[in-house]
Structure formats: structure tokens, C-alpha cells
C-alpha positions as CSV (number, residue, x, y, z in Angstrom):
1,X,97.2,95.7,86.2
2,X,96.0,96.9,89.5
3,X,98.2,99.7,90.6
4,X,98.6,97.6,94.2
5,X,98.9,94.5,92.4
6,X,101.0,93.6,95.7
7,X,97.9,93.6,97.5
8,X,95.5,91.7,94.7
9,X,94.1,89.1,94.9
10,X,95.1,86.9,92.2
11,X,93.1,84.0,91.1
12,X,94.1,83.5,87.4
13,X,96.2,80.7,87.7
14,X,98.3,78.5,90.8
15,X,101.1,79.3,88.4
16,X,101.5,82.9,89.8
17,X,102.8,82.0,93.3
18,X,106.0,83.8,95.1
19,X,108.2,81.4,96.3
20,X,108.7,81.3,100.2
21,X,111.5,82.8,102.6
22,X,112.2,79.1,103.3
23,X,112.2,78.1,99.6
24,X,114.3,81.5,98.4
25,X,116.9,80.2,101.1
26,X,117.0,76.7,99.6
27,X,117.6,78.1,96.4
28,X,120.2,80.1,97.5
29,X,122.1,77.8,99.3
30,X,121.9,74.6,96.7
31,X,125.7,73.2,95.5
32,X,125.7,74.1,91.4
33,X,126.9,72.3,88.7
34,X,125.8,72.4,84.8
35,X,123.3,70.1,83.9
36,X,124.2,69.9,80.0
37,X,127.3,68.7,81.3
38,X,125.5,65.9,83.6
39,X,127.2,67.1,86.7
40,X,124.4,69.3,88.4
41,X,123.9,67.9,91.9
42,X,120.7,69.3,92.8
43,X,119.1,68.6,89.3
44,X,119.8,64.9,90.1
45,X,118.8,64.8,93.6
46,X,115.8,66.2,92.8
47,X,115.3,63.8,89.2
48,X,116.2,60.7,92.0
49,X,113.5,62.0,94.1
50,X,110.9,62.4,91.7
51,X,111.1,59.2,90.1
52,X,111.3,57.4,93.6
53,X,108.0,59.2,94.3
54,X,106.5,58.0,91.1
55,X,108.1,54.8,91.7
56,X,109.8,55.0,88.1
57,X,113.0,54.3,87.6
58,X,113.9,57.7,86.2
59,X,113.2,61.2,85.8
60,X,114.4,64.2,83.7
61,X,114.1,68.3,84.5
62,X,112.4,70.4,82.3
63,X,111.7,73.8,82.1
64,X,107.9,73.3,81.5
65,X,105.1,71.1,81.6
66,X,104.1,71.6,77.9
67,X,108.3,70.7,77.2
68,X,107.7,67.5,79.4
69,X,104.4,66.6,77.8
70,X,105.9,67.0,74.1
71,X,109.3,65.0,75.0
72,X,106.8,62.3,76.1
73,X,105.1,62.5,72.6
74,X,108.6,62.8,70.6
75,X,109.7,59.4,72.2
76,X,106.3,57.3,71.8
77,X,105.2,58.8,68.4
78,X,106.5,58.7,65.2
79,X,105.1,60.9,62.0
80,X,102.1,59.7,60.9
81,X,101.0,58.2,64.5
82,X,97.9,59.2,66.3
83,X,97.1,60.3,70.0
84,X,94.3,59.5,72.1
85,X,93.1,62.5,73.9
86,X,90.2,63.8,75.8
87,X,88.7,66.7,73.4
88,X,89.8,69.1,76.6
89,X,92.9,68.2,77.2
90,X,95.7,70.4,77.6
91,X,97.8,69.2,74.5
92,X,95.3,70.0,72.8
93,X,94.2,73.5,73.7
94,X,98.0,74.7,75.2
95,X,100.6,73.5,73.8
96,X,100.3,75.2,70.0
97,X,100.0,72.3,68.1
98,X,103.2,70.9,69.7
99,X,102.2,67.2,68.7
100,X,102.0,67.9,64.9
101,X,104.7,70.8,64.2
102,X,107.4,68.8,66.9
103,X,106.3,64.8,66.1
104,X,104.1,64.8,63.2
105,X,101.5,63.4,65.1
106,X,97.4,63.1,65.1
107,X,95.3,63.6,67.9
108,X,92.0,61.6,67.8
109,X,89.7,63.0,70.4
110,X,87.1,60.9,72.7
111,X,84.6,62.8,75.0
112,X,83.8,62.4,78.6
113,X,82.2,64.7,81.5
114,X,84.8,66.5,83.6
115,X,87.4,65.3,80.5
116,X,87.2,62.2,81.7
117,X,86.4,59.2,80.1
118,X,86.4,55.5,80.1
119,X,88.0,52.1,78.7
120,X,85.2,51.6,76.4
121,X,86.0,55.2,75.1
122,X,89.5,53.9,74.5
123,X,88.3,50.6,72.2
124,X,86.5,52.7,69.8
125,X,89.0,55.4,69.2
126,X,92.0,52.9,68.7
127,X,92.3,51.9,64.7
128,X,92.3,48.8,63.0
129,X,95.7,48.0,61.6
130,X,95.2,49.2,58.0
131,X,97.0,51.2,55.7
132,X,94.7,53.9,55.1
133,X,94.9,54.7,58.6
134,X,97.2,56.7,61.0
135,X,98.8,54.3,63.5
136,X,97.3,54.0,67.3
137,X,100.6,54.9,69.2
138,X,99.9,56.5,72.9
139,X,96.8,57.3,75.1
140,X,97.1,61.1,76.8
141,X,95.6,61.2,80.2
142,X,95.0,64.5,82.5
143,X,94.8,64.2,86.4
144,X,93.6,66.9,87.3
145,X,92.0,67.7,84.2
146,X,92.3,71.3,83.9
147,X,89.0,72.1,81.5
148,X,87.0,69.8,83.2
149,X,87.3,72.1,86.3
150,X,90.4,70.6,88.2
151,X,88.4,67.2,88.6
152,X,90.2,63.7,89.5
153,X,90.4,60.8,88.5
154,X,89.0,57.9,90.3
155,X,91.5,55.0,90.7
156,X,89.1,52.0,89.6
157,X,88.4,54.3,86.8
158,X,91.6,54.8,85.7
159,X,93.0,51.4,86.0
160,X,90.6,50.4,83.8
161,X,91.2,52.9,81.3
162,X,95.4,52.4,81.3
163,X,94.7,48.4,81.3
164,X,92.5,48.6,78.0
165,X,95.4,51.1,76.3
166,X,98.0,48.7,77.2
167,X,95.9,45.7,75.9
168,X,96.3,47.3,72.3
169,X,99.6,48.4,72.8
170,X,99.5,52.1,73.8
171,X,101.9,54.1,75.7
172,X,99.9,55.4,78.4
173,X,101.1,58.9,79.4
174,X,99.6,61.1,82.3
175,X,99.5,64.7,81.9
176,X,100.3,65.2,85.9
177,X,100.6,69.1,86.0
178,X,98.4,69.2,89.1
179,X,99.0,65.2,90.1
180,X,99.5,65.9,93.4
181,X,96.6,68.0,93.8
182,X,94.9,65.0,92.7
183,X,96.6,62.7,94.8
184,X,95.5,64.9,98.1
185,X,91.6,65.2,96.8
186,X,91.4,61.9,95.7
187,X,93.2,59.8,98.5
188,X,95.6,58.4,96.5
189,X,99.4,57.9,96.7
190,X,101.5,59.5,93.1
191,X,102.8,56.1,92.9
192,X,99.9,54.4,93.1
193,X,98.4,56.2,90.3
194,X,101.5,56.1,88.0
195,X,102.4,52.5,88.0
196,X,99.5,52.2,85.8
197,X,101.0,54.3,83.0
198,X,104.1,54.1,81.2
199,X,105.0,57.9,81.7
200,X,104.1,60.8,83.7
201,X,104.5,64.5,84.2
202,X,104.8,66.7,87.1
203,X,105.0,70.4,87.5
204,X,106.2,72.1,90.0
205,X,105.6,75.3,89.2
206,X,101.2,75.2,90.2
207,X,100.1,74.2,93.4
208,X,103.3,73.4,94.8
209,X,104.6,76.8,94.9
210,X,108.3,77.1,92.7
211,X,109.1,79.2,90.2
212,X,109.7,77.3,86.7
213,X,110.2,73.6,86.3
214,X,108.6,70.1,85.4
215,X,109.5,66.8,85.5
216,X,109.2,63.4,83.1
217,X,109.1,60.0,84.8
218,X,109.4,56.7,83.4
219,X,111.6,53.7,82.3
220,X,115.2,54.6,81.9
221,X,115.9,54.2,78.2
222,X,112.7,56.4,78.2
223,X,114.2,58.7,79.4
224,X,117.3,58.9,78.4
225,X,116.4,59.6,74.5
226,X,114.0,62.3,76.2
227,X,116.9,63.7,77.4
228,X,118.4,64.5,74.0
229,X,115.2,65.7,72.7
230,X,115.0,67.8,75.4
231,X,118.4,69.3,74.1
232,X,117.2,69.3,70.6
233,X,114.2,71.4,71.9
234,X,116.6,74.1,73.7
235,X,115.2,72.8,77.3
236,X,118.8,71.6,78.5
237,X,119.6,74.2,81.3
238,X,123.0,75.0,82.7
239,X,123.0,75.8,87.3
240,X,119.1,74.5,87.4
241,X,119.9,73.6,90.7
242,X,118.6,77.2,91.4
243,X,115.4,75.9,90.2
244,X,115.5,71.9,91.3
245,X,116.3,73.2,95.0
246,X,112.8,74.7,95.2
247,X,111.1,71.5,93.8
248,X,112.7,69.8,96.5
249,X,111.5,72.1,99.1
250,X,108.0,71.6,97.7
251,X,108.0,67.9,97.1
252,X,109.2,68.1,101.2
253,X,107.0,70.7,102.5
254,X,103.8,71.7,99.7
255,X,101.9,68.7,99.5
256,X,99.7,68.3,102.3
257,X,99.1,71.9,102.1
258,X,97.2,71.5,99.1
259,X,93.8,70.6,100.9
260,X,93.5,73.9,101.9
261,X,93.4,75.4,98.8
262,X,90.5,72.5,97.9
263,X,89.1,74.3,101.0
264,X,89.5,77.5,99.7
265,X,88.3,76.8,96.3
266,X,85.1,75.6,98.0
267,X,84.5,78.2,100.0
268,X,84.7,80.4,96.8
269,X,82.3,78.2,94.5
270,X,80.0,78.5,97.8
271,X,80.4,82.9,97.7
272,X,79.4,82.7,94.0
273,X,76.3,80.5,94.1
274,X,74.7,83.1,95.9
275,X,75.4,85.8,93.6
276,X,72.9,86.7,90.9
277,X,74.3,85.6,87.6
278,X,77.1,83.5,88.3
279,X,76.6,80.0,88.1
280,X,79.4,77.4,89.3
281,X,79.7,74.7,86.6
282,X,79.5,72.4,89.8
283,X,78.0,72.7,93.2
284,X,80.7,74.4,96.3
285,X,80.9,70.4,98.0
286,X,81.8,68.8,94.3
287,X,84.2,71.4,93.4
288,X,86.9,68.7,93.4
289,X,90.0,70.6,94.0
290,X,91.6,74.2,93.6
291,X,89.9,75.2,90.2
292,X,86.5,76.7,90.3
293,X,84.6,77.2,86.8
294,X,81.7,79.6,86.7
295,X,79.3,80.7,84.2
296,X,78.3,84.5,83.6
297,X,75.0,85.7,82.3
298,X,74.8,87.6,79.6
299,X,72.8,90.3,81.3
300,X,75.8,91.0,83.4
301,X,78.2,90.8,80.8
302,X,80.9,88.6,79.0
303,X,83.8,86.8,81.0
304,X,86.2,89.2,79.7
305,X,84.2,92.3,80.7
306,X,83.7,91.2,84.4
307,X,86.8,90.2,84.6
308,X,88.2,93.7,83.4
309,X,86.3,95.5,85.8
310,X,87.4,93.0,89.5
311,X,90.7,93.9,88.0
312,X,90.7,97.4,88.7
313,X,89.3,96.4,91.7
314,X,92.4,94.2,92.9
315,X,90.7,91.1,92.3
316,X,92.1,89.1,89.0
317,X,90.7,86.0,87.4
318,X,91.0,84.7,83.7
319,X,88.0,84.7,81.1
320,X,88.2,81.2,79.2
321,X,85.6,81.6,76.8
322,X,83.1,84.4,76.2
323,X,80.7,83.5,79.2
324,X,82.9,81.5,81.3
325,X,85.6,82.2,84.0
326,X,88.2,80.2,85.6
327,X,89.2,81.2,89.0
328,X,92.0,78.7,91.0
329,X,93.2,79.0,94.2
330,X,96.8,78.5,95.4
331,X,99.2,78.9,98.9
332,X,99.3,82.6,97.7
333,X,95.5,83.3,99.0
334,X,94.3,82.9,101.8
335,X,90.8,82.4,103.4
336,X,90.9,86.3,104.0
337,X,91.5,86.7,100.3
338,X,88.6,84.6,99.3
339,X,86.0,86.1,101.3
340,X,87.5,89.1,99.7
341,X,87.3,88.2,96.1
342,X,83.6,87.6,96.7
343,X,83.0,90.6,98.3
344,X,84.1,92.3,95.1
345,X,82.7,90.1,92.5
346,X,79.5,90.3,94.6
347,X,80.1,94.7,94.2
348,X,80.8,94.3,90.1
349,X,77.8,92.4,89.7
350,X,75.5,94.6,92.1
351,X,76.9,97.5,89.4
352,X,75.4,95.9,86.7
């Protein structure tokens, strides 16, 4: 780490932000109960909230958005059911085989630009009734999808999409870590979006700014049996209040905010394009939100070995995949610290 990593500039993830005088205070000051127990105030204010936002009638806390992504799975799927996935999605790659090893469930894969795809994707990867054949249970959708490069999904798009899962009888879940970001870059209300799936979930902890916690929304009895998986699993927390406070605080005050890191993300795709050797995956104007992807030549280097030498520099981003890094931007960086980034990158390159 950079010995002033105080003063870096750190662009691995939107999951490394500080929380906020206001937000410490609101944590701080939050009435405390024990959530096991079913009498935590703030844990229920904030599950009320969430659902109301989503416009579903109920909601359950979680410690993480893989937790609320697998409780989603553990109530849809049985063993021997299959899920319908984009090849990128984040079940897939993050969640260590969580589907199989906590549901003895399949994923079946269908492929798309951006990890997005379409309803007539959905048709052919559903299965005719047979018994040779897993069983098509639940349809796993990302907005934003994260290895696509933070894009969104359009809403024509996706109602199409949800309305051809539910036509052969597929829970439709969204993957909504960054929903919100979506929301804001694609013009879009969350409830708008999630009334055309069954479940959805949300994480606080990225763009919005807090320090650990997720959220599932859906129907009630949903719910409730994902409530005793999420015991099963060893996600049922005790004064999470702590923790639901500073959702609150961000579902009031973090939202709107998140254009400027779209701004900021641009403005960083738009530093890189002129540097020899780095290629954004897209153009600075369709960088759709906070996440920009980029492409390292070999001549320069590998991901990894760029990376290792902005870090001494103060400057810290994450190498995906040997020629390929991920940079995202977040209420912890400012314009100042993206002008600054690419003043650096542009120095390690220069070096080379």
C-alpha cells in the first residue's frame, strides 16, 4: 500500500468509501435493538423504506450483496434447478460457486454485449420439460452490469426480457448492487425498474457511501423464508441499526449525487484515450456510469504490472484480467483526484 494511502487516490472499487461526518452521526445516534430477536428499530425502518422504494412489499438486511443474491437463489431454486445468467455476471464470477455449494443449482449461461442480453436470448436457454434435463427455475439479471463496464439497462429492453421469463415461469431476480446508479444514468425510477421482476437486490455499501450492508426486496412470504436462510447462512446480525442508520442516510442524501461520479468517470475514460497504450473499452461520452474499463498494451506491460507501479505512486486501481483494468469512481474522489490519476498513469506509461 502507499505509505500516504490517506492521500491516494483510490479507484479499485466504490466499495472503499469512508462514511461522512453526517452519516458517522447518524450511526451514532440510531435507537438499537437486536435484529435476531425481531425488535431492531432502525433495521426495520430502513427494510420499510427499502421495499417502499422498490415498491415491494418487503425487504430483509443483509450483510452483503453476494448473501442477498444467494438467499434469492435458496428460495427460487431447488437442487437440481438451473439459472439463467449472463456469462459475466456477478454470481457467476464472485460469489464462489454460491449457487451450487449453497442450492444445488446450475447456471446456464446466454451472451450479450455490455452483459446484456435480450428475450429471444431467454427462449433458447429455457429447457423443454424433460427428464434428462435440469429444471428452468429463475432468470439472474444485473443493472449495472459490473463486467460489462457499469452499463444499464434500457427499460423497453428489460421489460421485454422479464415478460418472456415470466411467460415460462421464471423468477426474475435483479442483481441491483449499483441499481441506483442505474436508475440516475438511465432516467429511470428503482420502482419502475423492479416491478418487472419478482426480486431485487440493493447494496448500500458502493455508490451510496455506507459501510457493509444489502438489501432483498420482494413479496412477503418471499421474504420471510429468506429470512431464515439468512440465519441458516450466519447473516442474522444483532444492533445493525449501526449499520441500517447509514443506509438510511444514503437512500436520503446519496442518490442524486451519483451523476457526478458518471461525470467523473467520463472525464477519466476522456484522460486515458489520449494516453499511448490504453484503450477505454468504450468511448469517454458512452462510458455509462462510474466504472471505466481500459485495455493495456502489451508493450507497456500487463494490468497487474501497471497497476503495481500507480500504486507506489498513490494512485490504485484493480487489474481484472492480464491486459485489462477496472477503474470506478465513487463520492470519495473528486474531479481533483481524477485529473490526478491521469496525471500519474499518463507518468507510468511515459516510463515505459
Amino acid at each position: 500500500m502507499h505509505k500516504n494511502a490517506e492521500h491516494s487516490v483510490d479507484l479499485r472499487s466504490d466499495t472503499v468509501t469512508q462514511p461522512c461526518a453526517a452519516m458517522w452521526d447518524a450511526m451514532r445516534s440510531a435507537p438499537l435493538g437486536d435484529d435476531v430477536l425481531g425488535d431492531e428499530p432502525t433495521v426495520a425502518r430502513l427494510e420499510a423504506m427499502i421495499a417502499a422504494r422498490l415498491g415491494k412489499e418487503a425487504a430483509v438486511f443483509v450483510p452483503s450483496g453476494t448473501m442477498a443474491n444467494q438467499l434469492a437463489i435458496r428460495v427460487a431454486c431447488g437442487a437440481g434447478d438451473e439459472i439463467i445468467a449472463h456469462e459475466e455476471s456477478h454470481i457467476i464470477h464472485y460469489e464462489t460457486g454460491g449457487p451450487a455449494a449453497l442450492s444445488g443449482a446450475m447456471v446456464r449461461t446466454v451472451r450479450g454485449d455490455g452483459g446484456l442480453f435480450d428475450a429471444g436470448d431467454v427462449t433458447a436457454a429455457v429447457r423443454t420439460r424433460n427428464i434428462h434435463h435440469p429444471v428452468s427455475k429463475m432468470l439472474v439479471a444485473e443493472n449495472t452490469q459490473n463486467r460489462g463496464g457499469g452499463t444499464v439497462w434500457g427499460m423497453d429492453r428489460w421489460e421485454r426480457v422479464a415478460r418472456e421469463a415470466h411467460t415460462h415461469g421464471l423468477h426474475v431476480h435483479v442483481d441491483g448492487a449499483r441499481l441506483f446508479n442505474a436508475c440516475v444514468a438511465g432516467g429511470y425510477s428503482a420502482d419502475a425498474f423492479a416491478k418487472h421482476a419478482d426480486t431485487v437486490s440493493v447494496c448500500f455499501s458502493k455508490g451510496l457511501g455506507c459501510p457493509v450492508g444489502s438489501a432483498l426486496v420482494g413479496p412477503a412470504a418471499f421474504i420471510e423464508r429468506a429470512r431464515r436462510f439468512r440465519k441458516m447462512f450466519g447473516g442474522g446480525m444483532r444492533q445493525s441499526g449501526l449499520l441500517a442508520a447509514a443506509a438510511i442516510f444514503a437512500l436520503e442524501h446519496n442518490v442524486d449525487r451519483l451523476a457526478q461520479d458518471h461525470a467523473n468517470a467520463k472525464a477519466f475514460a476522456r484522460g486515458i484515450s489520449a494516453l499511448r497504450g490504453l484503450r477505454p473499452h468504450v468511448s469517454a461520452e458512452e462510458t455509462p456510469t462510474n466504472m471505466v474499463f481500459f485495455h493495456v498494451d502489451p508493450a507497456i506491460g500487463t494490468a497487474q504490472a501497471l497497476c503495481a507501479r500507480l500504486e507506489s505512486k498513490g494512485v490504485r486501481m484493480m487489474g481484472l484480467d492480464p491486459q485489462r483494468v477496472r477503474a470506478v469512481t465513487h463520492r470519495d474522489v473528486d474531479a481533483a483526484g481524477i485529473e490526478r490519476a491521469v496525471r500519474e498513469i499518463a507518468a507510468a506509461v511515459q516510463d515505459k
